[in-house]
PyMOL Python script that loads the backbone (N, CA, C, O; Angstrom):
from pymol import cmd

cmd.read_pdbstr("""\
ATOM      1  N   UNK A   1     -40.787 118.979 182.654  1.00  0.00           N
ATOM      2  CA  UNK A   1     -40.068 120.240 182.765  1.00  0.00           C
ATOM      3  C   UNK A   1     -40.091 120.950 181.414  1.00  0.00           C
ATOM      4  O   UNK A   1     -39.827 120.296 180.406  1.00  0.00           O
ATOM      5  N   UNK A   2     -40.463 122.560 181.308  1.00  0.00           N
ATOM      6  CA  UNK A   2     -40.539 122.925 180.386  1.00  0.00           C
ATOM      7  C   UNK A   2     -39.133 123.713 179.820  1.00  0.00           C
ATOM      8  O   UNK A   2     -38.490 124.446 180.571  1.00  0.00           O
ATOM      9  N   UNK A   3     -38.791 123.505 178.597  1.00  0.00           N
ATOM     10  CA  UNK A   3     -37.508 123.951 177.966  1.00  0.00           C
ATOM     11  C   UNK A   3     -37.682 125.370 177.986  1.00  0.00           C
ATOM     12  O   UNK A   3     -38.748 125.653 177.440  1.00  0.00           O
ATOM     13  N   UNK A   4     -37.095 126.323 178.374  1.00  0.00           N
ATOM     14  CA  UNK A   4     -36.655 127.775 178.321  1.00  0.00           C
ATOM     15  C   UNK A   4     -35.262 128.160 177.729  1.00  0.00           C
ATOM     16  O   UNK A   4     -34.172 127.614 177.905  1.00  0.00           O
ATOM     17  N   UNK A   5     -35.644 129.409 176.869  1.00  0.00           N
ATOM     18  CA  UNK A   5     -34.219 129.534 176.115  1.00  0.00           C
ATOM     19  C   UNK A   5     -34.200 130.835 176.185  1.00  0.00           C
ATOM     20  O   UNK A   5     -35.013 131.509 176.818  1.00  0.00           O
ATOM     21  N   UNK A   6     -33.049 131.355 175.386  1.00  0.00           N
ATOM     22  CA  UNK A   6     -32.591 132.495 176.279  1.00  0.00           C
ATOM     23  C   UNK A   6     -32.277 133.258 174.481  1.00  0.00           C
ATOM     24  O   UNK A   6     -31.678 132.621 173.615  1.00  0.00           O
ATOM     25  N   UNK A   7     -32.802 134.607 174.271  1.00  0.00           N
ATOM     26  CA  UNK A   7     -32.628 134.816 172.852  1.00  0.00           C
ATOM     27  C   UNK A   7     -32.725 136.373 171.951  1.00  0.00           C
ATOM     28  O   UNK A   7     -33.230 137.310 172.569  1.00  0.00           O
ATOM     29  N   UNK A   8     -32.444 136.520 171.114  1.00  0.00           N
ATOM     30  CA  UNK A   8     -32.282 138.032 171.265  1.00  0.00           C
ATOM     31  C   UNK A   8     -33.536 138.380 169.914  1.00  0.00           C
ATOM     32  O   UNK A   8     -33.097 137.957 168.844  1.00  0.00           O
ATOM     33  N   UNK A   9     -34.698 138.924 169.797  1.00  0.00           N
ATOM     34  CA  UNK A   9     -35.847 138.926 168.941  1.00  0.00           C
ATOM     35  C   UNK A   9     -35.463 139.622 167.678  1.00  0.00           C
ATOM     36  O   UNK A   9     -35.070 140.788 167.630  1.00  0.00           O
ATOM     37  N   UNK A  10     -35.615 138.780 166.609  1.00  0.00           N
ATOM     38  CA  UNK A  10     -35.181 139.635 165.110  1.00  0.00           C
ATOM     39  C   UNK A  10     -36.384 140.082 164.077  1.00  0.00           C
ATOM     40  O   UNK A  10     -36.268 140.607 162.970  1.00  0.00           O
ATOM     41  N   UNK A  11     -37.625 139.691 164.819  1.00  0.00           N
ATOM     42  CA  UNK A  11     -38.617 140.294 163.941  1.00  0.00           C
ATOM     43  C   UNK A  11     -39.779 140.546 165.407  1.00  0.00           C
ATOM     44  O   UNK A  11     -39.895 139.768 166.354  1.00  0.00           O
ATOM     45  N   UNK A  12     -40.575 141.939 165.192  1.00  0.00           N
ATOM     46  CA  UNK A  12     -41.811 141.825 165.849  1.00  0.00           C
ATOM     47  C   UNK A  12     -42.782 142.479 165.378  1.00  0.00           C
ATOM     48  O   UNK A  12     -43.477 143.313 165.959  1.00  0.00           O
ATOM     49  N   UNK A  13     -42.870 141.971 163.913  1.00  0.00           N
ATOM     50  CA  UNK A  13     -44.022 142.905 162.903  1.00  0.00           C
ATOM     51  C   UNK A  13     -44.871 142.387 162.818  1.00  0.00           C
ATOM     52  O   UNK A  13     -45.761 143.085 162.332  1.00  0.00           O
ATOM     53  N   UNK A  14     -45.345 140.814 163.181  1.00  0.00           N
ATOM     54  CA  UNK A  14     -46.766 140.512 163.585  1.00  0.00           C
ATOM     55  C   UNK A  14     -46.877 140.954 164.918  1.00  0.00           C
ATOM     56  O   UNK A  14     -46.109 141.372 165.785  1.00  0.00           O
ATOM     57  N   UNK A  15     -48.698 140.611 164.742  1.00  0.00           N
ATOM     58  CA  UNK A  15     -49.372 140.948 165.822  1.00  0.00           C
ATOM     59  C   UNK A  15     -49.267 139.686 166.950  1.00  0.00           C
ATOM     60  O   UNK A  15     -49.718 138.588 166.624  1.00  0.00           O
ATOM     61  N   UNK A  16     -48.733 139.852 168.124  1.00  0.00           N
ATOM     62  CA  UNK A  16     -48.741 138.932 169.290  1.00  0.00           C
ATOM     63  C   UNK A  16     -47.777 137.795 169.024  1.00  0.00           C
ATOM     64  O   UNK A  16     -47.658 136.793 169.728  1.00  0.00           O
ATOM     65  N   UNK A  17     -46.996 138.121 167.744  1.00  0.00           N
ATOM     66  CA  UNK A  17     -46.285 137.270 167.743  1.00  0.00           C
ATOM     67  C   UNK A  17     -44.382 137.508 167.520  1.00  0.00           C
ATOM     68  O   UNK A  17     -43.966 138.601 167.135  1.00  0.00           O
ATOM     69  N   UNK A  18     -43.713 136.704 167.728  1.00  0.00           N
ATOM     70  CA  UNK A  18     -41.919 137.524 167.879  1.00  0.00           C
ATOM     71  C   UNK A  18     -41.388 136.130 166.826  1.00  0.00           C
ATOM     72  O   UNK A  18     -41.854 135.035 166.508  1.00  0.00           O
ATOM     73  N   UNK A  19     -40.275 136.845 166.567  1.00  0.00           N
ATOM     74  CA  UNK A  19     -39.107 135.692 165.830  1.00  0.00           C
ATOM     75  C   UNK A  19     -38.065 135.891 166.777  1.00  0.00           C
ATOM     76  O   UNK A  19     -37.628 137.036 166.890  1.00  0.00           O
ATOM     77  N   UNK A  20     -37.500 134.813 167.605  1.00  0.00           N
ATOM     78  CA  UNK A  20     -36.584 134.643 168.779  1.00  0.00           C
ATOM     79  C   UNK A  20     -35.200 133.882 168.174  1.00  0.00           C
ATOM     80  O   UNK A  20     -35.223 132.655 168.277  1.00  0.00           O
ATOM     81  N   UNK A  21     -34.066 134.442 167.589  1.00  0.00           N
ATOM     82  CA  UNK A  21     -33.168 133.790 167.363  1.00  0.00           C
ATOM     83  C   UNK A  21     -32.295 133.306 168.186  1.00  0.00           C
ATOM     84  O   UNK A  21     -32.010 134.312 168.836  1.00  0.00           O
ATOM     85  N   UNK A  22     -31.645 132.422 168.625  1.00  0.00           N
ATOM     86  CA  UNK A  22     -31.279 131.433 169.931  1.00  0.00           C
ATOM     87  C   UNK A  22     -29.745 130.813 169.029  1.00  0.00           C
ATOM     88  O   UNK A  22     -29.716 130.108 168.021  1.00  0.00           O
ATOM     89  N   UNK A  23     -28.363 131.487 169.978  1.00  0.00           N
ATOM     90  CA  UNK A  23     -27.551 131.344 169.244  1.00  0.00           C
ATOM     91  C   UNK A  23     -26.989 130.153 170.330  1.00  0.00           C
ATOM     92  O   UNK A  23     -27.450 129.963 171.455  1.00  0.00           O
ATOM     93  N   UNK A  24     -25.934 129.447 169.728  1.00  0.00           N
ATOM     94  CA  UNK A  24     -25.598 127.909 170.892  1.00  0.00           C
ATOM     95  C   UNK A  24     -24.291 127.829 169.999  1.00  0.00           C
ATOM     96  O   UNK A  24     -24.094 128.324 168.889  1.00  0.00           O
ATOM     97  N   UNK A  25     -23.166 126.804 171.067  1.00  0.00           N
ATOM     98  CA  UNK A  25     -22.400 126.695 170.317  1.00  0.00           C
ATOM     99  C   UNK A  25     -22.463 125.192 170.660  1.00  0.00           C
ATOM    100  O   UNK A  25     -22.811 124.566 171.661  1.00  0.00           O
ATOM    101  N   UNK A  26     -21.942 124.821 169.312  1.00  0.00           N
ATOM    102  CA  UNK A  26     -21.520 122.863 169.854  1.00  0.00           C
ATOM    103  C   UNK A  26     -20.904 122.510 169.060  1.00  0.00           C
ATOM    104  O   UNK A  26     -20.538 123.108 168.049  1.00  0.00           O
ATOM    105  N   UNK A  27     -20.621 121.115 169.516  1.00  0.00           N
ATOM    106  CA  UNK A  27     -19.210 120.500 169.425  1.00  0.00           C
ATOM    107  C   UNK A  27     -19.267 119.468 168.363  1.00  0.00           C
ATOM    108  O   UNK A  27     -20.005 118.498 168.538  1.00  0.00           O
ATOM    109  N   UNK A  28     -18.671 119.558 167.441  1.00  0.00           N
ATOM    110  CA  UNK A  28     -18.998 118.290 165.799  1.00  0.00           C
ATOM    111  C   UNK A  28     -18.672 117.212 166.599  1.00  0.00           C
ATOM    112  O   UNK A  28     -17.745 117.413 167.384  1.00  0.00           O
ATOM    113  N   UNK A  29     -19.284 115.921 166.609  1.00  0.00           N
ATOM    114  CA  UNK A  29     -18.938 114.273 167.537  1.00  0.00           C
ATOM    115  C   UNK A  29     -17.881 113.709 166.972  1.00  0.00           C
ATOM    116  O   UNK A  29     -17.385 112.723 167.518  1.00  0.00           O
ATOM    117  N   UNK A  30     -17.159 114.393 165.385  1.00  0.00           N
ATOM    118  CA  UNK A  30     -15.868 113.650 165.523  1.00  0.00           C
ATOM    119  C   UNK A  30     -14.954 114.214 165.251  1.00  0.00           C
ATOM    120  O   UNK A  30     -13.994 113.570 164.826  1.00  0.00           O
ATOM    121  N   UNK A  31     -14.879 115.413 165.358  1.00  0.00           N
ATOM    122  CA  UNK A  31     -13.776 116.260 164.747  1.00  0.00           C
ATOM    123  C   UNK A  31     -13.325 117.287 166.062  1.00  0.00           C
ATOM    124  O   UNK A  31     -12.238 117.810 166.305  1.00  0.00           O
ATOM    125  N   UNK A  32     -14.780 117.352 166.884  1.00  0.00           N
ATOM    126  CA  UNK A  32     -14.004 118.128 168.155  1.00  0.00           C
ATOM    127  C   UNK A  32     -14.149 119.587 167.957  1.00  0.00           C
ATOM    128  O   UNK A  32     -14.193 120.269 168.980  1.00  0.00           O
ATOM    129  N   UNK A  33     -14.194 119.913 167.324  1.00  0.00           N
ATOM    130  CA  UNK A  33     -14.573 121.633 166.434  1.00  0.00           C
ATOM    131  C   UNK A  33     -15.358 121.985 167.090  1.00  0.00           C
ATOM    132  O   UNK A  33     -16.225 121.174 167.415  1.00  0.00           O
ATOM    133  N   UNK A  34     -15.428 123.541 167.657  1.00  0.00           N
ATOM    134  CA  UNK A  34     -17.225 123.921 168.254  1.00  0.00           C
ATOM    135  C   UNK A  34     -17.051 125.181 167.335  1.00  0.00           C
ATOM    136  O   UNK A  34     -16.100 125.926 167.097  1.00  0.00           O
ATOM    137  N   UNK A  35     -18.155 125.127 166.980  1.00  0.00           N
ATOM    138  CA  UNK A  35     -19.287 125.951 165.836  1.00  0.00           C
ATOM    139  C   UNK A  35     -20.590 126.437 165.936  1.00  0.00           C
ATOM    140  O   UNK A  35     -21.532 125.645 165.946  1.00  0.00           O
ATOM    141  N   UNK A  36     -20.772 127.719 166.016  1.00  0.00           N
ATOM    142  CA  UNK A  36     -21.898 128.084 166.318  1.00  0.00           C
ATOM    143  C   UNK A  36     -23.152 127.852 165.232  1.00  0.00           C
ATOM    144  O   UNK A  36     -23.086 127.820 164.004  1.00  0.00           O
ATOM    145  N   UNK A  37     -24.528 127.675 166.263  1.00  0.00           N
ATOM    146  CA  UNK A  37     -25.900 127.232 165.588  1.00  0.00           C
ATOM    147  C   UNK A  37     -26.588 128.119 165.856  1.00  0.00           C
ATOM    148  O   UNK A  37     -26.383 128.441 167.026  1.00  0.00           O
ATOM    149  N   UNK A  38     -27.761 129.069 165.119  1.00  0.00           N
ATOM    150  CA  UNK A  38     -28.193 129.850 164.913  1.00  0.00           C
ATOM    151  C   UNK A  38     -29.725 128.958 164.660  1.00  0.00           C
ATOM    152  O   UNK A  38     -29.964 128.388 163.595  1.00  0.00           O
ATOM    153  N   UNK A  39     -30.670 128.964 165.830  1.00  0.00           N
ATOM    154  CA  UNK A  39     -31.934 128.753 165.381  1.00  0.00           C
ATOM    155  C   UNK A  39     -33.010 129.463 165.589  1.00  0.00           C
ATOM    156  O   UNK A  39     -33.001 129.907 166.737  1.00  0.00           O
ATOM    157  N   UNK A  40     -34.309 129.895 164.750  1.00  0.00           N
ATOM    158  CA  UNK A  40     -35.119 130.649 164.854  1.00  0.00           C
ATOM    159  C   UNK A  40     -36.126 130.109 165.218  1.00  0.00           C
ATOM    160  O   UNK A  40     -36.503 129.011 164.808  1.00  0.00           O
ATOM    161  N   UNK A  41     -36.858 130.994 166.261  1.00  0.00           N
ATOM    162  CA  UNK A  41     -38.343 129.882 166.913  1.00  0.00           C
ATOM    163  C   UNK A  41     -39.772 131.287 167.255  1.00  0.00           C
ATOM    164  O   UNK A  41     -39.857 132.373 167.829  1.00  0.00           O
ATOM    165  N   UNK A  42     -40.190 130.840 166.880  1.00  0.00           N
ATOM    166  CA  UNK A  42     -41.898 131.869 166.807  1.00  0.00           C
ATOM    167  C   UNK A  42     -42.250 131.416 168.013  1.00  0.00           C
ATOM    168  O   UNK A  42     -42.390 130.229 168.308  1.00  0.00           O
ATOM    169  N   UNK A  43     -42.508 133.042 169.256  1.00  0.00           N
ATOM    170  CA  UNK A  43     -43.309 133.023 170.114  1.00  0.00           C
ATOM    171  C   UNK A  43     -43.878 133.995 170.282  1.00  0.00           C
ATOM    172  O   UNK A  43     -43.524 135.149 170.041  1.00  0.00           O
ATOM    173  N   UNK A  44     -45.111 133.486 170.849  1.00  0.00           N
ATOM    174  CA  UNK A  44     -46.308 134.170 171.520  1.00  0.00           C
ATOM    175  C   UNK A  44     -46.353 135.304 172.354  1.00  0.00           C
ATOM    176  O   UNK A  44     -46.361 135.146 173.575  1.00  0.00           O
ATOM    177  N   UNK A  45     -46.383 136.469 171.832  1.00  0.00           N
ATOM    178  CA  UNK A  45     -46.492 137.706 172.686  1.00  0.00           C
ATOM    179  C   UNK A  45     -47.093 138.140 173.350  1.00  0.00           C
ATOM    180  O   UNK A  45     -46.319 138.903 173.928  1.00  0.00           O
ATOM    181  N   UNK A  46     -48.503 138.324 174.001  1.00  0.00           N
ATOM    182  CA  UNK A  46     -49.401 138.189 174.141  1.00  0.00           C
ATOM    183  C   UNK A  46     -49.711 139.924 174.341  1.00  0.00           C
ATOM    184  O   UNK A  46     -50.781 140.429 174.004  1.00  0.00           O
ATOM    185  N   UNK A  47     -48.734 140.590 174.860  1.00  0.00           N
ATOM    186  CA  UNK A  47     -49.066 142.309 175.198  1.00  0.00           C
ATOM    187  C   UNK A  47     -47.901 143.081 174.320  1.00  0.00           C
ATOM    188  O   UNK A  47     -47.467 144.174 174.686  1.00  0.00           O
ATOM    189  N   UNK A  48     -47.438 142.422 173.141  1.00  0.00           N
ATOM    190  CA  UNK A  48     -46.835 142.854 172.091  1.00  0.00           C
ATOM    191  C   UNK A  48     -45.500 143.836 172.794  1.00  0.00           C
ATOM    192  O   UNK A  48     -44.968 144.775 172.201  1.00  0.00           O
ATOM    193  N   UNK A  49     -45.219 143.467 173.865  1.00  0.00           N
ATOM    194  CA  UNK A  49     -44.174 144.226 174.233  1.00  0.00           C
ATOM    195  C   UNK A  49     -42.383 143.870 174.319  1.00  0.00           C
ATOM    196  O   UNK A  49     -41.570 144.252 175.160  1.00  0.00           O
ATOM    197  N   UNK A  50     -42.237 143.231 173.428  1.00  0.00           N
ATOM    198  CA  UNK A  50     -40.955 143.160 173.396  1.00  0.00           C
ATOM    199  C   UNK A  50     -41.068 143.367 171.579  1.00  0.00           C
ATOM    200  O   UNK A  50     -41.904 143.234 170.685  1.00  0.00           O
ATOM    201  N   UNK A  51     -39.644 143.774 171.756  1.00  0.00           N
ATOM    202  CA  UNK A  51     -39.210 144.735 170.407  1.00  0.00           C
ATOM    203  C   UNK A  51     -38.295 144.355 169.858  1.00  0.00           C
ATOM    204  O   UNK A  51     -37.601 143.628 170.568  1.00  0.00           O
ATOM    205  N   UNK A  52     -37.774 144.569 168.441  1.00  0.00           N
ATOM    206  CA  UNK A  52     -36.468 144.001 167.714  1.00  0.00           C
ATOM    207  C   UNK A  52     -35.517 144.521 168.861  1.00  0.00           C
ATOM    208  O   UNK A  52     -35.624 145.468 169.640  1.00  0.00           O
ATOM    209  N   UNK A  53     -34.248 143.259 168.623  1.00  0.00           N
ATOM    210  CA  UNK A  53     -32.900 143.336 169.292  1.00  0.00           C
ATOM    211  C   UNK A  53     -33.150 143.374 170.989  1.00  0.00           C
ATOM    212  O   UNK A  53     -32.132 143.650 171.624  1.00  0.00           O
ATOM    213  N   UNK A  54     -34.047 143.195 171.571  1.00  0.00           N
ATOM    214  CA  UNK A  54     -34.490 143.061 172.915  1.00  0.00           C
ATOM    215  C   UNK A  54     -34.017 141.366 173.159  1.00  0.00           C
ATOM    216  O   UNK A  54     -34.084 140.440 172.351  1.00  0.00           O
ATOM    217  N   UNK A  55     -33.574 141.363 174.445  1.00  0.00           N
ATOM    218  CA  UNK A  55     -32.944 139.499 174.768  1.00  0.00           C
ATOM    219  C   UNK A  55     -34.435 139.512 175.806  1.00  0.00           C
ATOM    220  O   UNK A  55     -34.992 140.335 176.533  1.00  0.00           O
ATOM    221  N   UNK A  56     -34.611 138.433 175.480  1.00  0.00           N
ATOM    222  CA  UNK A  56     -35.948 137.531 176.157  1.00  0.00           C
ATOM    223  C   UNK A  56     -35.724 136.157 176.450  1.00  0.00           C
ATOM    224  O   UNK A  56     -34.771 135.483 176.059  1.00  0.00           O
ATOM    225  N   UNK A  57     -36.740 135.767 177.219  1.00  0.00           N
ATOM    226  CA  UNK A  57     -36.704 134.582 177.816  1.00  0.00           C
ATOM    227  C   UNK A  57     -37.923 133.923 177.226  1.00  0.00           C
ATOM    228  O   UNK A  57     -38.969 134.514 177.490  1.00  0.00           O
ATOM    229  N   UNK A  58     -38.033 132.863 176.506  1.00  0.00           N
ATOM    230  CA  UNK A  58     -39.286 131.993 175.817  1.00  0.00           C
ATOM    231  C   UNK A  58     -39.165 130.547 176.613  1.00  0.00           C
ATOM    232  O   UNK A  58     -38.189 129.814 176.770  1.00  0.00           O
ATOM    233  N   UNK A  59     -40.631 130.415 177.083  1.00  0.00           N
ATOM    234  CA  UNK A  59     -40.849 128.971 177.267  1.00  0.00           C
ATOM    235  C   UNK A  59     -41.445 128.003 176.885  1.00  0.00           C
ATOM    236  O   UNK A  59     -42.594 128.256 176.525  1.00  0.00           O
ATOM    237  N   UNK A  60     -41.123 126.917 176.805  1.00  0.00           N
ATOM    238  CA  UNK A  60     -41.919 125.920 175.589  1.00  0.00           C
ATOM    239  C   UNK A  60     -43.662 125.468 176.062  1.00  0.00           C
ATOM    240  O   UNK A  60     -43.878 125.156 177.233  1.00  0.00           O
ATOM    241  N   UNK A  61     -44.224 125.474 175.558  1.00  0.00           N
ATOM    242  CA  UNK A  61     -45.943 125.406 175.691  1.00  0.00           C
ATOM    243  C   UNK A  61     -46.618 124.451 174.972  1.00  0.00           C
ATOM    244  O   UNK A  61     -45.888 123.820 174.207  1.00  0.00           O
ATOM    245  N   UNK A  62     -48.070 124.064 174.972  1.00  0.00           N
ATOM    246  CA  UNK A  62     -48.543 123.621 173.932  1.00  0.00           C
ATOM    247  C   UNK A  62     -48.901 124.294 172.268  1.00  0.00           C
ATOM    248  O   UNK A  62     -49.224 125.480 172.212  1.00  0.00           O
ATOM    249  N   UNK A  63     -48.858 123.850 171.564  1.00  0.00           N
ATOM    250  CA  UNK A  63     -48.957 124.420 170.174  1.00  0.00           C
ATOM    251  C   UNK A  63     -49.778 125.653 170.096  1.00  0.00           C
ATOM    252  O   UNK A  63     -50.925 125.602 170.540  1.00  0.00           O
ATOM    253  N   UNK A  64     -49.337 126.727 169.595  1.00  0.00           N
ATOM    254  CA  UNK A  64     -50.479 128.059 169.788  1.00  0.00           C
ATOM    255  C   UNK A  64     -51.116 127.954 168.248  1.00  0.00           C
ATOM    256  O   UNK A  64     -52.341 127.860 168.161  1.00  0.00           O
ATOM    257  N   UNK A  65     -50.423 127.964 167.201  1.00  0.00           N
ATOM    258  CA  UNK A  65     -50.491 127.763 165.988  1.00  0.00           C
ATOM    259  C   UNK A  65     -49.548 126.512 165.138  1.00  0.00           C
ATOM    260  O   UNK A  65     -49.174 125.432 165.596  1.00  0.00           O
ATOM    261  N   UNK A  66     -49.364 126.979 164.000  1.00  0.00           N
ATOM    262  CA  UNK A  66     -48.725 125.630 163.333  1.00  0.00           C
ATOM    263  C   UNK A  66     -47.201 125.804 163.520  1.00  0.00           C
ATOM    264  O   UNK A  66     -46.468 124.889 163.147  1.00  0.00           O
ATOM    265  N   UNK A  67     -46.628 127.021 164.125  1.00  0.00           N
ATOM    266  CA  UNK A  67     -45.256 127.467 163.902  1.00  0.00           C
ATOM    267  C   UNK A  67     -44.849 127.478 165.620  1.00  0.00           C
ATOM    268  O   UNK A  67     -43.875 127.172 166.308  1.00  0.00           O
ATOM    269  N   UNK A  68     -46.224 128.023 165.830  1.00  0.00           N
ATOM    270  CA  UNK A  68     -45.627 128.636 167.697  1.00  0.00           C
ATOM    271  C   UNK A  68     -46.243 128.290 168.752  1.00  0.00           C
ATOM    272  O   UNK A  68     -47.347 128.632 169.175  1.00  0.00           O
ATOM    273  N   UNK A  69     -44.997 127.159 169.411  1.00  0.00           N
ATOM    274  CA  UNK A  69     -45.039 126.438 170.715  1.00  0.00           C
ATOM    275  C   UNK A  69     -44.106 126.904 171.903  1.00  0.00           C
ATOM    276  O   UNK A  69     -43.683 126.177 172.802  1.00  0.00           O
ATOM    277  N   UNK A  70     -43.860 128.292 171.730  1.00  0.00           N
ATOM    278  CA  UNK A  70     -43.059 128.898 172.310  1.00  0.00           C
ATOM    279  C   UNK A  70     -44.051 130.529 173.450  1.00  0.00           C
ATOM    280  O   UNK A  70     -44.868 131.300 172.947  1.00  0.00           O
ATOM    281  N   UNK A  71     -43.781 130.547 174.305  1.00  0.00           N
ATOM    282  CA  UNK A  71     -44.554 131.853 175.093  1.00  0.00           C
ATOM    283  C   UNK A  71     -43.174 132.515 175.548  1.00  0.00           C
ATOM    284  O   UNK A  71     -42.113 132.049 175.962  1.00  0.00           O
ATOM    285  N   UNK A  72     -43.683 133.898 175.274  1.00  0.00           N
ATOM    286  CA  UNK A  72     -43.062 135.237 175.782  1.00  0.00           C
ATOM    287  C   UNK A  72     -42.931 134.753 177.409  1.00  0.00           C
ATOM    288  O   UNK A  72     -43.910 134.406 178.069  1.00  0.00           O
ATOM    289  N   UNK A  73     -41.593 134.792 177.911  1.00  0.00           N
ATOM    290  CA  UNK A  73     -41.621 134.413 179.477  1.00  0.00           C
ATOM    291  C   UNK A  73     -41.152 135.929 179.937  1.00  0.00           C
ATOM    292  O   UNK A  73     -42.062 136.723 180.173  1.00  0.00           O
ATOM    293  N   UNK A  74     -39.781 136.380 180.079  1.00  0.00           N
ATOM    294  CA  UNK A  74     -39.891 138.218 180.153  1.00  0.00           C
ATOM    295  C   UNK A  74     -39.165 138.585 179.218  1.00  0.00           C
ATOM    296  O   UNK A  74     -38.795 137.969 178.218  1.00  0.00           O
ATOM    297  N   UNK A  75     -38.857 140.142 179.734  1.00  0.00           N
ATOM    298  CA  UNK A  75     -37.632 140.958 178.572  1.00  0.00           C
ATOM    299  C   UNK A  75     -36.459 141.187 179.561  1.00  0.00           C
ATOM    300  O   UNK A  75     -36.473 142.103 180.384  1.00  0.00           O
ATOM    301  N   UNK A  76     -35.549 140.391 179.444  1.00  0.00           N
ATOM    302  CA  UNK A  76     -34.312 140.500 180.168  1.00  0.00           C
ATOM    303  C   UNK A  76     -33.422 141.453 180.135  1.00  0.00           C
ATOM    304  O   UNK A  76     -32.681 141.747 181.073  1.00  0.00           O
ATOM    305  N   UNK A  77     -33.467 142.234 178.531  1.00  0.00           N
ATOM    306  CA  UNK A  77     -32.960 143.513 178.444  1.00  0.00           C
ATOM    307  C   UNK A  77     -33.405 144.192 177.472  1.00  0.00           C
ATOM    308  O   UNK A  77     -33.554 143.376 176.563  1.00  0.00           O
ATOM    309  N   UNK A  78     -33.839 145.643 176.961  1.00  0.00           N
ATOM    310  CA  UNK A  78     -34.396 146.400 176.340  1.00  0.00           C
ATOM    311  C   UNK A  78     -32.977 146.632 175.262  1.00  0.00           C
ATOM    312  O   UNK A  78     -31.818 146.438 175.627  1.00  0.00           O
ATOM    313  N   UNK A  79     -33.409 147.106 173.822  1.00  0.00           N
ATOM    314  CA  UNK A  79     -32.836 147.315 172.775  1.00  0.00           C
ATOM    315  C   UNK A  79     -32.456 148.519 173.129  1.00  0.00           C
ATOM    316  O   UNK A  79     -33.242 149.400 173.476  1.00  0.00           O
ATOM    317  N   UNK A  80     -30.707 148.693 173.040  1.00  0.00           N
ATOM    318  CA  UNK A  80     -30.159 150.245 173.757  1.00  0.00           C
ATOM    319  C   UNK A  80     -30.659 151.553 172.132  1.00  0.00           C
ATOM    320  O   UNK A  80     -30.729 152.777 172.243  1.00  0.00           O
ATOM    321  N   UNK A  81     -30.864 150.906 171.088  1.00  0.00           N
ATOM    322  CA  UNK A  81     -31.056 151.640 169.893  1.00  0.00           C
ATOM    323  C   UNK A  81     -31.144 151.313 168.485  1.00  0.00           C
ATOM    324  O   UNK A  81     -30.951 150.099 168.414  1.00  0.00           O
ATOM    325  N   UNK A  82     -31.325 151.754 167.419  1.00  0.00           N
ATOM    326  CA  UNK A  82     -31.526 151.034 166.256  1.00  0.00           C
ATOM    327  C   UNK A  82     -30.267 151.424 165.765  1.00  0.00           C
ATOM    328  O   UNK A  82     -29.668 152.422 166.164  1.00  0.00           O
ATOM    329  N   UNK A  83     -29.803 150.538 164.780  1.00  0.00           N
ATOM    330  CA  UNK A  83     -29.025 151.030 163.574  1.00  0.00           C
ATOM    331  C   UNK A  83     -29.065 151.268 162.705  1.00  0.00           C
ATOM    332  O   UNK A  83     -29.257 150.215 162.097  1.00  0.00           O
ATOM    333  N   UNK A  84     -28.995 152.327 161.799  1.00  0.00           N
ATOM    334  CA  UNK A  84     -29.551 153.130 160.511  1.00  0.00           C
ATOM    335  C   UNK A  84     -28.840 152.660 159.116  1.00  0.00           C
ATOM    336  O   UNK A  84     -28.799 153.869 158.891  1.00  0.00           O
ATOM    337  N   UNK A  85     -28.621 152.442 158.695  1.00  0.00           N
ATOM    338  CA  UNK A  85     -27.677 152.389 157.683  1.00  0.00           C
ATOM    339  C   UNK A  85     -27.595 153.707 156.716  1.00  0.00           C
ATOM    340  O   UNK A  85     -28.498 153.854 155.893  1.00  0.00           O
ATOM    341  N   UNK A  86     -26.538 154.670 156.789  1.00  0.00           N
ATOM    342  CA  UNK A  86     -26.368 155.659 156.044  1.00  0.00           C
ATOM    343  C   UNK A  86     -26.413 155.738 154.640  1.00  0.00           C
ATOM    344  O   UNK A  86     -25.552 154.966 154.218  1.00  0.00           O
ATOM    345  N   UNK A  87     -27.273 156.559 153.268  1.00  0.00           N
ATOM    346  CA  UNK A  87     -27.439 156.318 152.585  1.00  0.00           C
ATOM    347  C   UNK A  87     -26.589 157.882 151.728  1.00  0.00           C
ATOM    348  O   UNK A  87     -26.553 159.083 151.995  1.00  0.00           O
ATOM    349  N   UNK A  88     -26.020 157.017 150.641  1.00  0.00           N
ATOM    350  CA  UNK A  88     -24.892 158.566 150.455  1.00  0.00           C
ATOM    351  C   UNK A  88     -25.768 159.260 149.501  1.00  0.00           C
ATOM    352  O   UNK A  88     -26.455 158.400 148.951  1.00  0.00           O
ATOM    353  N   UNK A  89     -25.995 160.205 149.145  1.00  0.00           N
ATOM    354  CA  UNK A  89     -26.840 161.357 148.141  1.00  0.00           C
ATOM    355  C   UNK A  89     -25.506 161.486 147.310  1.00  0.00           C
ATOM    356  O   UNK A  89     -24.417 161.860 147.745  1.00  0.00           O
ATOM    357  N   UNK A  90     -25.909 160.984 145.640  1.00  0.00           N
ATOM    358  CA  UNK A  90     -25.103 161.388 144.492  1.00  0.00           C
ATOM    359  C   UNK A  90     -25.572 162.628 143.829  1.00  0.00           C
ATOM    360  O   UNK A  90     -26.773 162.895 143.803  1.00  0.00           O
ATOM    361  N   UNK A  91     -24.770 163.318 143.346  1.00  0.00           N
ATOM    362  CA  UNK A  91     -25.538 164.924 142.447  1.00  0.00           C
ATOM    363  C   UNK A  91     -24.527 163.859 141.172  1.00  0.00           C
ATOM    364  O   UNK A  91     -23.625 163.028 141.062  1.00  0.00           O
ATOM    365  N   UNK A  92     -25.729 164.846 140.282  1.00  0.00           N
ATOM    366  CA  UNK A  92     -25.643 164.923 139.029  1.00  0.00           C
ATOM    367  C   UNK A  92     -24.655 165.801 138.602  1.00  0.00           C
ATOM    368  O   UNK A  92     -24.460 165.975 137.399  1.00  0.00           O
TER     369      UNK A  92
END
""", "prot")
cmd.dss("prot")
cmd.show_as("cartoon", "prot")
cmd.util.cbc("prot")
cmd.orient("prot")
């Protein structure tokens, strides 16, 4: 059975390829605490169509390269917009 994860894309400036960050929460084994884990995993795009901040679905594959064992499965939801960061203009 192949592992599928569920993830929201924070880079897609290579070619055919995505950075899929995959957020989880879990539970420390002796303290009982749940704390979120933040892991990043390189997959395979193949028609370059999913975009920063887009949630996707990746499934695990054989090795494509040395980083990415992961394939583009769909785009579950499209990025509603970017965020700019406002830059203030000082006068002299």
């Amino acid at each position: 059975m192949a592992k599928t994860l569920t993830g929201i894309v924070t880079s897609s400036k290579r070619d055919k390829t995505i950075t899929v960050t995959v957020t989880s929460r879990e539970t420390h084994p002796i303290y009982g605490k749940q704390y979120t884990v933040n892991r990043k995993y390189q997959a395979h795009d193949a028609n370059n169509e999913a975009g920063e901040g887009d949630k996707v679905v990746i499934t695990e594959t054989r090795p494509i390269s040395k980083t990415k064992s992961f394939t583009l499965t769909s785009v579950v939801e499209k990025a509603r917009g970017s965020v700019e960061l406002k830059q203030d203009e000082v006068e002299v």
